[in-house]
DRENSE-692001 format. One line per field, with one value per residue (C-alpha): x, y, z; residue in one letter. Coordinates in pm, 1 decimal. Example, Ala and Ser with C-alpha at 12.3 -4.5 7.8 and 13.67 -1.06 7.14 Angstrom:
east <- 1230.0	1367.0
north <- -450.0	-106.0
up <- 780.0	714.0
resn <- A	S
END
This chain:
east <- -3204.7	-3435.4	-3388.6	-3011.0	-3079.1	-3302.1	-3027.5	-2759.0	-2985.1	-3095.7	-2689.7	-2636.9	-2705.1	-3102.5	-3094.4	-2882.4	-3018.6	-3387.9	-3262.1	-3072.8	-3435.8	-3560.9	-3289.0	-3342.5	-3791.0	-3708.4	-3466.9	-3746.6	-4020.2	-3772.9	-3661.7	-4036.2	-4108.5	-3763.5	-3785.9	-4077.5	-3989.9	-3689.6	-3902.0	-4138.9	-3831.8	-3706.0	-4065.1	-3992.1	-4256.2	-4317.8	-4171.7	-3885.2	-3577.7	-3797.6	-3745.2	-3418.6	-3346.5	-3537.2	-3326.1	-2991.0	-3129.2	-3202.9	-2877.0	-2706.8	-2949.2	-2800.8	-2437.8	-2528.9	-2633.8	-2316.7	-2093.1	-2277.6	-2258.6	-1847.1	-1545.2	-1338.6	-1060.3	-1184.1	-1244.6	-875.7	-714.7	-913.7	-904.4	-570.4	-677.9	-992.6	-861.9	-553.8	-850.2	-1075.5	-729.7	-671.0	-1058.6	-985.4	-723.4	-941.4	-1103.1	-866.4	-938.5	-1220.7	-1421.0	-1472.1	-1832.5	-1850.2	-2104.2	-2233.9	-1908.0	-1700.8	-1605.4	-1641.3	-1784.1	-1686.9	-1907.7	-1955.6	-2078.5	-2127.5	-2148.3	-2113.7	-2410.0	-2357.6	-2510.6	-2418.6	-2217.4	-2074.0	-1879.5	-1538.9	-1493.3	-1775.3	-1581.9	-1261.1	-1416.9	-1496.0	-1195.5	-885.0	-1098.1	-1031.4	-744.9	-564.1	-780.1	-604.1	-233.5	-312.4	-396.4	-85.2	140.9	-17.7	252.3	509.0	266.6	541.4	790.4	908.5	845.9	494.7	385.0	573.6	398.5	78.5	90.4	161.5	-154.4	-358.1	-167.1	-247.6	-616.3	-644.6	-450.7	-574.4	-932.9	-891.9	-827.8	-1127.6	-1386.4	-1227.2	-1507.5	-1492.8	-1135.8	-1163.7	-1417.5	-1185.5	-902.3	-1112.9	-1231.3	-847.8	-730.5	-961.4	-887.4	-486.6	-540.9	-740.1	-449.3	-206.8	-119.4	201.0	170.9	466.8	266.2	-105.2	103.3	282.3	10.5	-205.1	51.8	70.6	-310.8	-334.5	-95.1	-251.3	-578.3	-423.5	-243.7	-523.3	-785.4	-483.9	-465.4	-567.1	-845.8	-1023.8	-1142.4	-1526.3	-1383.2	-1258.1	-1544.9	-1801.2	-1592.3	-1561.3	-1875.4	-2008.7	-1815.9	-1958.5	-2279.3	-2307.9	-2347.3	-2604.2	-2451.0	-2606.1	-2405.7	-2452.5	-2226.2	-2475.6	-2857.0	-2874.0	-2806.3	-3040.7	-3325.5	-3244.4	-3277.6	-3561.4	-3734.8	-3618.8	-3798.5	-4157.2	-4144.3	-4203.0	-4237.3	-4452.4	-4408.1	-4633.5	-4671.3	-4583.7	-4499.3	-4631.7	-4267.2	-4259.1	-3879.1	-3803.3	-4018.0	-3770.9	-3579.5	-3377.4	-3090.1	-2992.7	-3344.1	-3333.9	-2976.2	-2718.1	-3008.1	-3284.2	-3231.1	-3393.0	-3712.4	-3721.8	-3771.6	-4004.9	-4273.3	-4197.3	-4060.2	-3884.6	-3974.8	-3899.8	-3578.9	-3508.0	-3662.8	-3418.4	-3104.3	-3206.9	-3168.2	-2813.0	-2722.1	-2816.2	-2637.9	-2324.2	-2343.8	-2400.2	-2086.2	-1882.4	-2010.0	-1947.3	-1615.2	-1523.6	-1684.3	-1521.4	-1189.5	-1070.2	-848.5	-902.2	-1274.2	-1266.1	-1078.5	-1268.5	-1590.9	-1436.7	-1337.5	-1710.5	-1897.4	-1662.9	-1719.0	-2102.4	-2147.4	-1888.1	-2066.7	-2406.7	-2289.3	-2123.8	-2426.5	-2706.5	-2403.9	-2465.5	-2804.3	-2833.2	-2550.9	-2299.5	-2076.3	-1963.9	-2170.1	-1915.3	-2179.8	-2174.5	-2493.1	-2679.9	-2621.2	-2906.0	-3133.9	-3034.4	-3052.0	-2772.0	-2692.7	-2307.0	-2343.0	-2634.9	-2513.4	-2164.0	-2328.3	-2481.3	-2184.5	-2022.9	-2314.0	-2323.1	-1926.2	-2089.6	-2334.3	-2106.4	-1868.0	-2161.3	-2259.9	-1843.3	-1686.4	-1587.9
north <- -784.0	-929.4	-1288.2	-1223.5	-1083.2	-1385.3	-1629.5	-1490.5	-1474.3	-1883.0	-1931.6	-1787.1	-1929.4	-1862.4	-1952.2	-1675.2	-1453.3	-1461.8	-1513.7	-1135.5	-1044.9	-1159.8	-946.4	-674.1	-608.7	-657.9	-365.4	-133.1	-254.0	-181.7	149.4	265.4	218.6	286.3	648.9	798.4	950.5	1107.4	1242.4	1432.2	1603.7	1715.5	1768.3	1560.0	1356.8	1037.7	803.9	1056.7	768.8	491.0	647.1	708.6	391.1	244.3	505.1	312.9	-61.4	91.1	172.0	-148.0	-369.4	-193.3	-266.4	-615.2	-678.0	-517.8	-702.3	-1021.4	-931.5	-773.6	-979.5	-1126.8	-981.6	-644.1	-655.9	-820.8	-501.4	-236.8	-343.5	-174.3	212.1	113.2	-16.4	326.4	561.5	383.1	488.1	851.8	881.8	794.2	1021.0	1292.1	1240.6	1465.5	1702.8	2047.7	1731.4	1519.8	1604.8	1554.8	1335.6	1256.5	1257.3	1141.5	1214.0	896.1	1079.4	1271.1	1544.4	1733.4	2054.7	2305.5	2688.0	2595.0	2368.4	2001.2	1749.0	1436.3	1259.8	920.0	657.8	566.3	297.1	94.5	122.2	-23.9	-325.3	-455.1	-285.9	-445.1	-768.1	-774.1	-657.0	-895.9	-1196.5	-1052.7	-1067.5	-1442.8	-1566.6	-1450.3	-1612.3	-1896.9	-2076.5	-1837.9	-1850.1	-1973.1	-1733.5	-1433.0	-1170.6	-1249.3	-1248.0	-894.1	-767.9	-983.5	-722.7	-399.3	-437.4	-520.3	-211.4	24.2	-148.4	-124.3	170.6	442.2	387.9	188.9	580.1	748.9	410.5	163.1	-79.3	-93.8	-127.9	-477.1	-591.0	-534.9	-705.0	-1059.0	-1032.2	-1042.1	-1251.3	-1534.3	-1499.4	-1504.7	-1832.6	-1995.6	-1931.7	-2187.9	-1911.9	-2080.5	-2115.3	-1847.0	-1630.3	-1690.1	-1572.7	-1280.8	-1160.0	-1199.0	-1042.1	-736.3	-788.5	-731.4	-472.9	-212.0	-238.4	-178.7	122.4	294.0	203.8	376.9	700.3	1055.0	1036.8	663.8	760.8	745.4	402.9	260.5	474.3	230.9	-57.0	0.9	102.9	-236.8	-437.4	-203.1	-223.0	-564.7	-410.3	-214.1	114.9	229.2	507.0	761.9	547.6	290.4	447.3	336.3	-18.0	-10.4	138.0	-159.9	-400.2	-237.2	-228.8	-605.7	-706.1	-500.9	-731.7	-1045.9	-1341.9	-1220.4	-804.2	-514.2	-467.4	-283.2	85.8	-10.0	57.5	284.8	295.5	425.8	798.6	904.6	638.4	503.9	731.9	630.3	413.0	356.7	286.2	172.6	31.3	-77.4	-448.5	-301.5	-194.9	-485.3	-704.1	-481.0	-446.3	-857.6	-1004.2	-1346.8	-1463.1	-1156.5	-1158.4	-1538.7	-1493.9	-1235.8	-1392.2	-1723.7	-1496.7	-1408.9	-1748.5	-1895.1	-1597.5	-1670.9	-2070.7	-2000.5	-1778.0	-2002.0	-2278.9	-2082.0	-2044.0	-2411.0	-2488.7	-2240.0	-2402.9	-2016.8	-1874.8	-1516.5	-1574.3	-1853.8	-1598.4	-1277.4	-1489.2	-1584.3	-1250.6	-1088.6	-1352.1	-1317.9	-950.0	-904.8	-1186.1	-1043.2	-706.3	-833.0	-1013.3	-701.9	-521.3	-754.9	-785.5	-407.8	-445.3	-737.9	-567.8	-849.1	-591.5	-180.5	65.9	42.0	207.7	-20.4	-60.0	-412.9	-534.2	-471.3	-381.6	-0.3	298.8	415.5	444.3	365.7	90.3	-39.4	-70.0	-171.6	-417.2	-515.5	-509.2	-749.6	-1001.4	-879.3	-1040.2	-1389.2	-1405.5	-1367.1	-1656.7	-1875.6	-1825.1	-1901.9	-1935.2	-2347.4
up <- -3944.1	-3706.2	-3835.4	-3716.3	-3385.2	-3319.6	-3433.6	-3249.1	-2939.0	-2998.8	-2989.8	-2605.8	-2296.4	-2243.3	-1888.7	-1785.3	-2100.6	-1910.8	-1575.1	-1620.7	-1781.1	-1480.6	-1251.2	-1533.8	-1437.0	-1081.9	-1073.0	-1274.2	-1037.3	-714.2	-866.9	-978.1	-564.1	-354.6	-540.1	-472.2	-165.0	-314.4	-621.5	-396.7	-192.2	-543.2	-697.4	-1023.8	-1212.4	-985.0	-1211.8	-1299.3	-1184.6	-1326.8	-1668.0	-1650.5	-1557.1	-1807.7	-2100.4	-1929.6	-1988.2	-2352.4	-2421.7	-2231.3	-2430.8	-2744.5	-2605.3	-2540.2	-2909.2	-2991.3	-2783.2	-2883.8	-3255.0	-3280.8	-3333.9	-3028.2	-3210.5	-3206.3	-2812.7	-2762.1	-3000.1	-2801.0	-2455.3	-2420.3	-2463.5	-2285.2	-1977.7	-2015.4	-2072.5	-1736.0	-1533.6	-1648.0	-1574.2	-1222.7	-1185.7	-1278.2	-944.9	-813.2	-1048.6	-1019.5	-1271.2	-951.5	-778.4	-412.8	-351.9	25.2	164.2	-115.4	-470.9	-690.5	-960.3	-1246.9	-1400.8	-1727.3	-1731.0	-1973.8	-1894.6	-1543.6	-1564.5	-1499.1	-1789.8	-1732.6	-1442.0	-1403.6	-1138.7	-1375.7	-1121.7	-1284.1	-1653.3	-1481.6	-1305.6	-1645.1	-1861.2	-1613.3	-1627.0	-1993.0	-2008.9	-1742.9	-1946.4	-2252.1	-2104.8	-1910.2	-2205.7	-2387.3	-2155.9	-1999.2	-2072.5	-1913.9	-1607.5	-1321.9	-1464.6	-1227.6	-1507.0	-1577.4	-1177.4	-1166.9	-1455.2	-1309.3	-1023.0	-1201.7	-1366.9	-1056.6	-916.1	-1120.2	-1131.4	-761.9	-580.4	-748.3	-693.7	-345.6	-201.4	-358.9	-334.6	-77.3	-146.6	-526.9	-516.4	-297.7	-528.8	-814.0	-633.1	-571.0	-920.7	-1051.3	-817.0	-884.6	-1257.3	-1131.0	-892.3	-1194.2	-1449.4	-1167.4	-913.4	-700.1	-317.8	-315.4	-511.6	-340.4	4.0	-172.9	-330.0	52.7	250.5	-8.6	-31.1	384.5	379.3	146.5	328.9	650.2	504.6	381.9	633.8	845.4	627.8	755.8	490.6	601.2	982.0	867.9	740.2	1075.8	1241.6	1041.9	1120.2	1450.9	1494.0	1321.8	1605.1	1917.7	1786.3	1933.0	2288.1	2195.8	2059.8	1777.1	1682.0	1369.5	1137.7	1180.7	1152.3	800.2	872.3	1156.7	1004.7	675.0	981.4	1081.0	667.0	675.2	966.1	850.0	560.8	743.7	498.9	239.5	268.2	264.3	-47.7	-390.8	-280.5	92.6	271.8	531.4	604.9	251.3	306.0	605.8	806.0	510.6	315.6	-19.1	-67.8	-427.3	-450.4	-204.0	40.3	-230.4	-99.8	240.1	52.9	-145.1	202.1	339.8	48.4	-100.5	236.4	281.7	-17.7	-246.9	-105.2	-147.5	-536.2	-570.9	-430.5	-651.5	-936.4	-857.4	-779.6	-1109.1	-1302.4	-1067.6	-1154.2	-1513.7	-1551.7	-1432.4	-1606.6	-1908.2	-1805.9	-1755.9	-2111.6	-2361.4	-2489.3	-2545.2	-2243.6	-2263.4	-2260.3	-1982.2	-1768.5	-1888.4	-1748.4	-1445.7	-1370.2	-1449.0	-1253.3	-948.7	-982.0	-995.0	-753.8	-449.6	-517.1	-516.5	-161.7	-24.9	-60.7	68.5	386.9	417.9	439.7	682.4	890.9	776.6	658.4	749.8	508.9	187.3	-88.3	-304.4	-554.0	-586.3	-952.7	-1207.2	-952.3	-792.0	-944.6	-1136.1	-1533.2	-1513.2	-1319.7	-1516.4	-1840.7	-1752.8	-1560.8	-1931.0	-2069.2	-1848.9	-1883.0	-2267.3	-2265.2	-2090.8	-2356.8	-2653.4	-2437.5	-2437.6	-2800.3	-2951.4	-2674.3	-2758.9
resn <- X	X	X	X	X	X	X	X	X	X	X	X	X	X	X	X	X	X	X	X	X	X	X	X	X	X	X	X	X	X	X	X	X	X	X	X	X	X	X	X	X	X	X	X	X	X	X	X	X	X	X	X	X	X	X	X	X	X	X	X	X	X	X	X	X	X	X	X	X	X	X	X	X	X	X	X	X	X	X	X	X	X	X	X	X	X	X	X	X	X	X	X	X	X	X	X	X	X	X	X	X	X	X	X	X	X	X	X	X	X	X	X	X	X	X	X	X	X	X	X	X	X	X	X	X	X	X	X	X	X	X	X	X	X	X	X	X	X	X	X	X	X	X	X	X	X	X	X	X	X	X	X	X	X	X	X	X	X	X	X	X	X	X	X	X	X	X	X	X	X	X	X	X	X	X	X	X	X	X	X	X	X	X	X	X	X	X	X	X	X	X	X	X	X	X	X	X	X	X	X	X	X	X	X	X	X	X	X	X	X	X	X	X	X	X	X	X	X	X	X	X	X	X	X	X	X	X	X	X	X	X	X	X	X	X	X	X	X	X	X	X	X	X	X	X	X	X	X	X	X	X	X	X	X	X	X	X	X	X	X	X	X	X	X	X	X	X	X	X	X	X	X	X	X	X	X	X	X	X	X	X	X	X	X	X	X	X	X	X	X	X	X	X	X	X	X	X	X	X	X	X	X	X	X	X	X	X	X	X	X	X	X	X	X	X	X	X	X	X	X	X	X	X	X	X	X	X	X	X	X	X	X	X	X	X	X	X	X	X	X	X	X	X	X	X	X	X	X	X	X	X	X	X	X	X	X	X	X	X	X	X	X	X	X	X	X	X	X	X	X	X	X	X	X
END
């Protein structure tokens, strides 16, 4: 057994296998520090997130080995009721399941006599489910690529990807969107059909950033613009107290567990805004180590992608790369007040088991690519 683990492991691509090692520690070491302030307000054991997190990156190193290990076949004949299953799940947003969570419901819960268990972001199980599933219908008509039919049916499926969860988790569904759409332009998207797809693109932002439902949205947004003459208004405290955790860190940081920003100044510490404690304690050059990191997993995917001779795993890869890397840039842009608060998490790094071990999954899928992908 372990003879076969190690062989299949020689097979993948080691520099992204340790690199996402590498991503993997950091996260623990971030988590371990960016939650201590939140364990004392809830008087848990100090390390209480720390394990948890480290149970998730159990079970999406199992899922890895799996994925790495199972037939192509059996991911191509499954995808289907996957990728159904990830939609009816958001759809039960709306339902007495979906748990209001700072603001917003993006997360279903299970409870049991009234007690909550176990809760869970569905939004993280479609980024990777419609990436495999529009891989698996590319693929099947490549060559039918220019014809009318296909694009329609092309834009049903990013519809139903997209729409649903773009009202519930605005920023998700974008990320979703570019994901798809690169995997669409790589397959020989038409001008005709790079402009239809923008305009329609535009369009359904503007609607729902114009909804009854999205005025924190343009709040943040416009807020984000104003903020260049010097308002600082609520919708922006927690970027300005990440600029603030930023600049404390200086080039080298304070030091392991040394922030200050993360005990009061900075909501969400140890998950949407972990890249702000992260500067502070490691600095410039934590940061810089860290954004390396993702750069090299981002290159490696897609050089993956442009080496495997088989089209539903040279789009599945381009899909997953473009995914982890626009979220991983949306949510540094938070944090360096590129971008309006959107809550997204930072890829293997905040705290969150969803998010981690689809996150595994998805890198789990490059693996496997690199290993019989040609």
């Amino acid at each position: 057994m372990k003879l076969k683990i190690k062989s299949q492991i020689k097979e993948v691509d080691l520099i992204l296998l340790f690199d996402v090692m590498a991503l993997l520690i950091f996260g623990l070491v971030s988590v371990a520090s960016a939650s201590f302030p939140t364990t004392i307000k809830y008087d848990v054991n100090r390390f209480y997130y720390l394990i948890r997190q480290l149970v998730w990156m159990v079970l999406g190193i199992f899922s890895v080995l799996f994925i790495i290990k199972v037939n192509k076949n059996f991911i191509k004949k499954n995808i289907d009721w996957v990728f159904l299953l990830s939609i009816i799940l958001i759809f039960m947003l709306w339902t007495p399941m979906g748990k209001l969570v700072n603001g917003q419901v993006r997360w279903l819960k299970i409870e049991i006599a009234g007690r909550e268990i176990f809760a869970f972001q569905p939004s993280d199980i479609l980024k990777v489910s419609s990436i495999l599933f529009l891989a698996k219908y590319l693929a099947k008509n490549f060559n039918k690529i220019k014809e009318d039919s296909i694009f329609v049916t092309i834009l049903v499926i990013m519809g139903f990807s997209i729409v649903p969860i773009m009202i519930k988790d605005f920023s998700t569904a974008i990320v979703i969107g570019l994901a798809l759409f690169a995997m669409f332009t790589s397959a020989g998207m038409t001008k005709k059909e790079f402009l239809i797809m923008l305009l329609m693109g535009l369009g359904l932002v503007i609607l729902i950033l114009m909804g009854p439902g999205s005025k924190y949205r343009r709040e943040r947004i416009m807020g984000l613009i104003a903020s260049d003459q010097g308002d600082v208004s609520d919708e922006l405290y927690q970027i300005t107290q990440s600029l603030y955790a930023i600049a404390l860190g200086g080039y080298t940081g304070s030091g392991f567990f040394q922030s200050k920003q993360k005990y009061a100044n900075l909501p969400e510490a140890h998950t949407d805004f972990i890249f702000s404690v992260i500067c502070e304690e490691f600095g410039f050059v934590g940061a810089l180590v860290l954004i390396i990191l993702y750069l090299i997993l981002i290159y490696r995917g897609f050089k993956i992608a442009t080496q495997t001779d088989d089209l539903f795993y040279k789009f599945t890869a381009i899909g997953i790369t473009t995914y982890i890397g626009i979220q991983a840039f949306f949510n540094i842009g938070v944090t360096c007040k590129i971008l309006p608060v959107t809550g997204i998490t930072l890829p293997f790094i905040s705290y969150g088991g969803t998010a981690l071990v689809m996150s595994m999954v998805a890198v789990g899928l490059l693996l496997k690519i690199s290993k019989d992908g040609n």
